[in-house]
C-alpha positions as CSV (number, residue, x, y, z in Angstrom):
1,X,0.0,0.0,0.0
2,X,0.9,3.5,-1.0
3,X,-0.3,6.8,1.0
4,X,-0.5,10.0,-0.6
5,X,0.6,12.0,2.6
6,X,-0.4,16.1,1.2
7,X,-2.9,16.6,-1.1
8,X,-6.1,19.1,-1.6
9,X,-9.3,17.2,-2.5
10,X,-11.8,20.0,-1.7
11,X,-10.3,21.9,-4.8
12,X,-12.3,21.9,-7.9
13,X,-10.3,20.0,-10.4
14,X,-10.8,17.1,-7.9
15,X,-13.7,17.5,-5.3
16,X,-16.1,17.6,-9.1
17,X,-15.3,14.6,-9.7
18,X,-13.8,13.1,-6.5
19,X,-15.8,9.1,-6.4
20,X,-13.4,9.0,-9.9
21,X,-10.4,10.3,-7.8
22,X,-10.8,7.8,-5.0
23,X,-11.4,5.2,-7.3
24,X,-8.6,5.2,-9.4
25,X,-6.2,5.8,-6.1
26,X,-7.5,2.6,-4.6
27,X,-6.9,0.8,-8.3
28,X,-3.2,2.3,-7.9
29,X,-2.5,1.1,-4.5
30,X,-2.9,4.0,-3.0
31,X,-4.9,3.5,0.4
32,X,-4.9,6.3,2.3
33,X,-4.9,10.1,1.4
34,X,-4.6,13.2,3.7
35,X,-6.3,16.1,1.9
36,X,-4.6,19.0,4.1
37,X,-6.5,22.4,5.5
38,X,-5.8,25.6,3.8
39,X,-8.3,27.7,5.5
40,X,-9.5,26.9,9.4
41,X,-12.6,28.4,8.2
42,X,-13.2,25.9,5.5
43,X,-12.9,22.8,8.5
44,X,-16.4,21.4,8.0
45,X,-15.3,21.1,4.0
46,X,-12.2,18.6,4.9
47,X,-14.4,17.1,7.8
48,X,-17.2,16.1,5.6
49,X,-14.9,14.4,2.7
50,X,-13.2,12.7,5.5
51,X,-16.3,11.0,7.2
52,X,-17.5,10.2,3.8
53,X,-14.6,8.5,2.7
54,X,-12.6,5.9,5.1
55,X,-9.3,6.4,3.0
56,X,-9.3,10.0,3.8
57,X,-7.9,11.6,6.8
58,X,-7.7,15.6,7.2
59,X,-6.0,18.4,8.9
60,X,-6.6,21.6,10.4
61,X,-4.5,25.1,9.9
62,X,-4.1,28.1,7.6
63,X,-1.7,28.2,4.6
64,X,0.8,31.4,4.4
65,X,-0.5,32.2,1.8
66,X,-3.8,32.9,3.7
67,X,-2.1,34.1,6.9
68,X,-3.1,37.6,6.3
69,X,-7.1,36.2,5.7
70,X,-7.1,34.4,8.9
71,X,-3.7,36.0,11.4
72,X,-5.8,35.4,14.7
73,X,-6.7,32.2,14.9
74,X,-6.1,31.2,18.1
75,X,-4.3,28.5,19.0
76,X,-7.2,26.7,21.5
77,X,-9.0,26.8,18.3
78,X,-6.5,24.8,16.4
79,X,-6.4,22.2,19.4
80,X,-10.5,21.8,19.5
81,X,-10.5,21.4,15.5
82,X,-7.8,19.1,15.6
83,X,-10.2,16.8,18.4
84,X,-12.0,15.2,15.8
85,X,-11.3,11.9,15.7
86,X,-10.4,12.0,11.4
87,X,-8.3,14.9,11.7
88,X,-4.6,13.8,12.4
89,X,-2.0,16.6,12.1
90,X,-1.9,20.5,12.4
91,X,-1.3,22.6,9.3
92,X,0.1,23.0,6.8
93,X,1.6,26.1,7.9
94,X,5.0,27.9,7.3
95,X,6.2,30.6,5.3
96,X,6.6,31.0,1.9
97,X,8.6,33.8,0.8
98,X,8.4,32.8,-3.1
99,X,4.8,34.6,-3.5
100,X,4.5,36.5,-0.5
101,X,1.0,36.8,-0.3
102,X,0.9,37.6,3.0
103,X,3.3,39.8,5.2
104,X,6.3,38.0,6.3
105,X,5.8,39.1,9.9
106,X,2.0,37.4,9.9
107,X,3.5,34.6,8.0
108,X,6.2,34.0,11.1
109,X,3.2,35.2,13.6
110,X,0.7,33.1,12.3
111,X,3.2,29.6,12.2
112,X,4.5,30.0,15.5
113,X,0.7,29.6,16.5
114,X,0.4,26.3,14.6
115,X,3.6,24.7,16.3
116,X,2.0,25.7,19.8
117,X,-1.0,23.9,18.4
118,X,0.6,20.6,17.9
119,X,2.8,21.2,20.8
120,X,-0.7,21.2,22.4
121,X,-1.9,18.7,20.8
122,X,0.9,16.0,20.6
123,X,-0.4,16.2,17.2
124,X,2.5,16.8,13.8
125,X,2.4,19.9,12.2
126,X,2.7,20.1,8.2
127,X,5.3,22.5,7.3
128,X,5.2,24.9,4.0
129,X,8.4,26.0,3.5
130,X,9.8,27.8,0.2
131,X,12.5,30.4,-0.1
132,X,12.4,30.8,3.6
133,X,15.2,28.4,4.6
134,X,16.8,30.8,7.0
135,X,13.8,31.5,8.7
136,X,12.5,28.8,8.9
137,X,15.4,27.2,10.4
138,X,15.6,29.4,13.1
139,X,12.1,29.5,14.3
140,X,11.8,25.9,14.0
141,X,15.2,25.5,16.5
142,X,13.9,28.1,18.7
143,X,10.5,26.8,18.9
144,X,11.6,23.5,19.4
145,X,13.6,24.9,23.1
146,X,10.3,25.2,23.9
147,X,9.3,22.1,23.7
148,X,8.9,19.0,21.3
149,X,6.5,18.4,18.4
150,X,6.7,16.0,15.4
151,X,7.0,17.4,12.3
152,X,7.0,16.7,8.1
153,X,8.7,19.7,5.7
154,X,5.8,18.8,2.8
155,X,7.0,18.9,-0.7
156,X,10.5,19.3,0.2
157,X,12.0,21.6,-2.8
158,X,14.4,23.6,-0.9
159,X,18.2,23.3,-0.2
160,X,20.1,20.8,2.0
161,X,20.9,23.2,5.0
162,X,16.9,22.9,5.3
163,X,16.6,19.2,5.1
164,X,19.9,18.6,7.9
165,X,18.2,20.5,10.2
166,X,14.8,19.3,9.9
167,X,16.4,15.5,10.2
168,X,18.0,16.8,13.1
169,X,14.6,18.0,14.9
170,X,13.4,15.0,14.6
171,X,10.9,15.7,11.2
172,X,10.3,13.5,8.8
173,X,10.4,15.1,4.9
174,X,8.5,14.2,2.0
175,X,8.9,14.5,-1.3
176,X,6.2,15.2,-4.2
177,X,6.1,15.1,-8.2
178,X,9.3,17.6,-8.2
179,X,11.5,14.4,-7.5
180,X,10.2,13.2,-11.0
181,X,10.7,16.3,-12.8
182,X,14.3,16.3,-15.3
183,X,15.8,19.6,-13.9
184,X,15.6,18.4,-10.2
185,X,18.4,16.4,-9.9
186,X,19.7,18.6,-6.4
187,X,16.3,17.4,-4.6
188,X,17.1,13.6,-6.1
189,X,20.3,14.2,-4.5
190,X,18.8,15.5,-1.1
191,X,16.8,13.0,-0.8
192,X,19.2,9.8,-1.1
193,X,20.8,11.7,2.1
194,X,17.5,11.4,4.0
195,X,17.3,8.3,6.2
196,X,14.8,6.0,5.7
197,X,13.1,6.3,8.5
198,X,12.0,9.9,7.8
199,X,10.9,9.4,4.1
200,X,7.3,10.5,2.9
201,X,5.6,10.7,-0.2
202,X,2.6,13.2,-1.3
203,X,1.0,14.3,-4.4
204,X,0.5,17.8,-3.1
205,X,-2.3,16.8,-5.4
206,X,-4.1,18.8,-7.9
207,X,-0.5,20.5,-8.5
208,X,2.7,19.3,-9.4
209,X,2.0,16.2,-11.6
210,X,5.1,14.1,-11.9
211,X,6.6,12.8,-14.7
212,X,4.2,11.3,-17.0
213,X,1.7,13.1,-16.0
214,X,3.7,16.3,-16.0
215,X,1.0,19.4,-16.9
216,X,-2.1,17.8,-15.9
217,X,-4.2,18.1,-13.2
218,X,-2.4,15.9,-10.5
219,X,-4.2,13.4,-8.1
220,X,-3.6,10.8,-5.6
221,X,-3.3,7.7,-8.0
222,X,0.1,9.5,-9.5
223,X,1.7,9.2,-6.2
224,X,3.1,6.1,-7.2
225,X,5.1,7.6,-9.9
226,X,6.9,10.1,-7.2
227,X,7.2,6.5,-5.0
228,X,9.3,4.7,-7.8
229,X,11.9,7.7,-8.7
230,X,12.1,7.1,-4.9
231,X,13.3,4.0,-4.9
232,X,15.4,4.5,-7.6
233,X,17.6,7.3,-5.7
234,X,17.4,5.4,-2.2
235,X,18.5,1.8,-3.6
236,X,15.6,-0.1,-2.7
237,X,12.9,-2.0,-4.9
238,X,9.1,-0.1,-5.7
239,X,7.7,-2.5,-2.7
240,X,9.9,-1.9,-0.1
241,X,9.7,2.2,-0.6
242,X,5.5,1.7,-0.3
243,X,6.4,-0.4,2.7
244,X,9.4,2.0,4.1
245,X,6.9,5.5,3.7
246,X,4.2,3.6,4.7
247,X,5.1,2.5,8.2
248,X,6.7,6.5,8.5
249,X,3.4,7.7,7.8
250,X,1.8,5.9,10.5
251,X,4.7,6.3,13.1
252,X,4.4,10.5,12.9
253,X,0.8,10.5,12.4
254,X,-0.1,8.3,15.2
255,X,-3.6,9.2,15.4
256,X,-4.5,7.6,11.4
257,X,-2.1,4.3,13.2
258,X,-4.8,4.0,16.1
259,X,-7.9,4.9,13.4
260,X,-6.6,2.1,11.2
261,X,-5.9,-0.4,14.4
262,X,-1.9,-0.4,14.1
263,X,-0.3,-0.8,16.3
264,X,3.1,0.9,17.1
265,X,2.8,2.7,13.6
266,X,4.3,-0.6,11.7
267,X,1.2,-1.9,9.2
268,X,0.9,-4.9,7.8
269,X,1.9,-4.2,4.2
């Protein structure tokens, strides 16, 4: 089994046609999906595809890109969201200094409120970063003085000073469609340095198709195509990476391991 750890399937180009979607993940191999908050105020849209679907599981938080549309949420609010018994990580959250859509000082404000969360919690926090290594870096290590929380860095694209550090911390990373694409042979790179016991895999689903698919609307069935460039750069066979970034999936989001009765986040696979 497969799990598409970051995708989005309350946008259009998949929540129109989404009993397709699910269907032709579940053909791939792909069993479970995490379709991952962009909005807090657009919970009850992640909740409802969740308890609709047993292969789905959600999260609650605010994109930096929306940090300026929602830079008070507080962070009790992220913890009673996060209650429900489908929703299994904080997030994503981060900065992103790429687009800048919202003030960099919200975007830092608004992320430090999202690691308290799943500090809170106990639950991990899905981590946005691009062109914010520095940053990010050094909230994350000062944050972390404060105390622990699990962590992933989602669609890891950025450099390796980003990726040592978050390894360090304790996170896992995962790695989307950008693995496949010809011109990323630096992330290929990053990622055979990653141990194996922090590797994820995501679609980041409906953007970033990989390679074949490269320019169409991405979904969770293409996550395979991510998981066998994987194996490729880490040396191991197409089954064994499904079985490696499956147990990591359930051992940093505990809460889908005790939904799906595993135990001690190692599924039978």
């Amino acid at each position: 089994m497969l799990i598409d750890s970051h995708c989005h399937l309350d946008f259009p180009d998949l929540q129109s046609r989404l009993g397709e979607v699910l269907a032709a993940a579940q053909a791939a191999g792909v069993g479970r999906m995490v379709t991952i908050s962009t909005h807090v105020e657009c919970f009850d849209t992640y909740r409802v595809i969740a308890e609709n679907h047993d292969s789905v599981f959600f999260t609650t938080g605010t994109h930096p890109h929306n940090a300026a549309v929602e830079p008070d949420v507080p962070m009790e609010r992220l913890v009673q969201l996060s209650e429900h018994r489908r929703c299994i990580a904080i997030g994503e959250a981060g900065l992103d200094y790429f687009y800048d859509k919202s003030p960099r000082d919200v975007q830092q404000r608004v992320f430090r409120t999202h690691i308290a969360a799943a500090r809170e919690s106990g639950l991990p926090l899905v981590i946005h970063a691009r062109d914010a290594d520095e940053d990010m870096i050094s909230i994350l290590t000062e944050e972390m003085r404060q105390g622990a929380f699990g962590a992933v860095l989602h669609c890891f694209s950025s450099g390796e000073k980003l990726a040592s550090a978050g390894v360090e911390l304790g996170f896992f990373v995962s790695f989307s469609g950008i693995l496949t694409f010809r011109n990323s042979e630096e992330i290929r790179r990053i990622a055979s340095t990653i141990p194996r016991d922090r590797l994820l895999v995501e679609t980041d689903a409906p953007y970033l198709a990989p390679v074949p698919h490269r320019g169409k609307t991405n979904e969770p069935s293409y996550v395979s195509h991510t998981a066998r460039v994987l194996a490729d750069v880490v040396g191991v066979t197409e089954s064994e990476i499904a079985e490696i970034t499956t147990a990591n999936f359930y051992r940093l989001f505990t809460k889908a391991a005790s939904a799906d009765g595993i135990s001690k986040g190692t599924p039978d696979v």
